[in-house]
C-alpha positions, 0 to 999 in steps of 0.5 A: 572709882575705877572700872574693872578694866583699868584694874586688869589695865594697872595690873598687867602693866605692873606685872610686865615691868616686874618681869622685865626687872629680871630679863635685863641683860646678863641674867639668864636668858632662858629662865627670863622666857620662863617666868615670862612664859608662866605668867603671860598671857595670863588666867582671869587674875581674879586674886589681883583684881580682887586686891586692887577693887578693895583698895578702891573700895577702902580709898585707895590713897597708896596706888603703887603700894596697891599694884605692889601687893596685887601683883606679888600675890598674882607672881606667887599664884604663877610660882604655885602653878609651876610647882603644881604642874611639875611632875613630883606633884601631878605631872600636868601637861597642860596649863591655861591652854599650852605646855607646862613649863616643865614641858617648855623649858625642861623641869629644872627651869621650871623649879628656877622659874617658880623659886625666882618669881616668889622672890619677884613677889616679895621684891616688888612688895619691898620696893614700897617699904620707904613709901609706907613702911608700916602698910607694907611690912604689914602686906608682907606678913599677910602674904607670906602667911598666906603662902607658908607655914602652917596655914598657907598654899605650900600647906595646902600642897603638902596636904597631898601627902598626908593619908588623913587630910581634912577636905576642909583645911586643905581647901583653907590653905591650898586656895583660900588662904591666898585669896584672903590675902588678897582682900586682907592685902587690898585694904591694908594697902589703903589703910583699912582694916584687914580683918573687916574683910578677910572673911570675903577672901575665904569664903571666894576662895573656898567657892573657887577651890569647890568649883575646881573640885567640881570641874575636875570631875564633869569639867572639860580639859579642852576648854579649860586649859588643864587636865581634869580627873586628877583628884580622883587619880591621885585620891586626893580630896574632893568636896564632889566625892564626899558630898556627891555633884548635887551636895558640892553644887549647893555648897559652891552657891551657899559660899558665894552667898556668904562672899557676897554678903561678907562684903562690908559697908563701903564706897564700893560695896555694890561694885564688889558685890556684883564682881563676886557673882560675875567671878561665880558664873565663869568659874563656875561649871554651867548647870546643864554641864552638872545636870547632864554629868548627874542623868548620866551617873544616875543611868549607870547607877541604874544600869 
């Protein structure tokens, strides 16, 4: 089975090629720097990876149509990004540690950029349909499911607009529908049962989107390469506003328990499940940073 870094290898090598099929010559020259820009150097990847380590896990008898749905929900994850920064939603200066590409490139390229790598995504996907066409129409239903209507990412960002959003079906959509894509994804591409592991993307996801929640409040900007703050600014769901630092820290190690034991019996059940617990740990907020923010609020509680 492979290692975690020939996964991370397999995936930037796609992602490079992807981005390359739309910088050739005659086409734009700036919106090229864009999505490049957007997308390298990029995050932990951890959607990617995720998709590739269950297609290992279930055989992975279809390597090019694996890569294919890695890296179009790693694109799709880039294009969300864009979106979220730009100044009509939350108006971020800062992403993984440089400019925004609104910032970068002006607003109206960074709408082109994000608009032109959810095509990438889908075109990578299609690319594979004369290899496998059953296994990847049905990739790409999961996947656009996971980023449309009614339940997907851009769901998730509308959620930000209504007044009576629920913390639960916000959090489902804006970041765990695209990490059950990811597991889904990663099975069908080997031809096992999506629904066998749909359950470890939601429960990875909705940690994730928890410990985003909490490092949105005690986190720190400057290493992680974006704005904190901006729930509370925006009044904008949060798990640490309804349940409190000590009740959001317990239900972001409660999911990851129930990712981990999620995972299903297979070749790499144990390697899965150890790659979960180390995804917890960085994404995570250190407990001295959570047990420093809660003396502090509880000082000026008693104050």
């Amino acid at each position: 089975m492979a290692t975690s870094e020939q996964l991370a290898a397999r995936i930037e090598q796609k992602l490079h090629q992807a981005i390359d099929r739309s910088c050739k010559p005659g086409a734009p020259p700036n919106l090229g720097k864009a999505m490049g820009y957007a997308v390298f150097p990029g995050g932990a990847r951890i959607r990617p990876n995720l998709c590739l380590a269950v297609a290992a896990s279930c055989g992975d008898d279809q390597p090019d149509l694996a890569d294919a749905a890695a890296i179009g929900i790693e694109l799709l994850h880039c294009a969300s990004l864009i979106h979220d920064d730009l100044p009509c939603f939350d108006d971020a200066p800062i992403r993984r540690g440089k400019p925004t590409v609104h910032r970068a490139f002006g607003e109206p390229l960074a709408v082109l950029a994000g608009d032109a790598l959810i095509v990438l995504a889908f075109e990578a996907m299609a690319r594979q349909i004369m290899d496998a066409p059953a296994r990847a129409a049905q990739l790409m239903r999961i996947i656009a499911g996971s980023v449309g209507m009614p339940f997907g990412i851009v769901a998730g960002q509308a959620w930000e607009s209504e007044s009576d959003a629920i913390l639960a079906d916000y959090q489902r959509a804006k970041t765990g529908s695209l990490f059950a894509a990811a597991t889904e994804a990663g099975a069908v591409a080997a031809g096992g049962d999506s629904q066998l592991w749909r359950i470890v993307g939601e429960r990875l996801g909705e940690a994730y989107q928890v410990a985003d929640d909490i490092q949105d409040v005690v986190g720190d900007a400057a290493l992680m390469g974006k704005p904190t703050g901006v729930d509370a600014t925006y009044a904008r769901p949060n798990m640490v506003a309804q349940q409190g630092l000590e009740g959001a820290t317990r239900h972001l190690k409660q999911l990851v328990t129930d990712a981990v034991d999620s995972v299903p019996p297979c070749a790499g059940q144990s390697m899965l499940q150890q790659m979960i617990l180390n995804e917890s740990r960085r994404f995570a907020p250190p407990p001295s940073v959570v047990q420093a923010q809660k003396a502090g609020h509880d000082a000026t509680s008693l104050a």
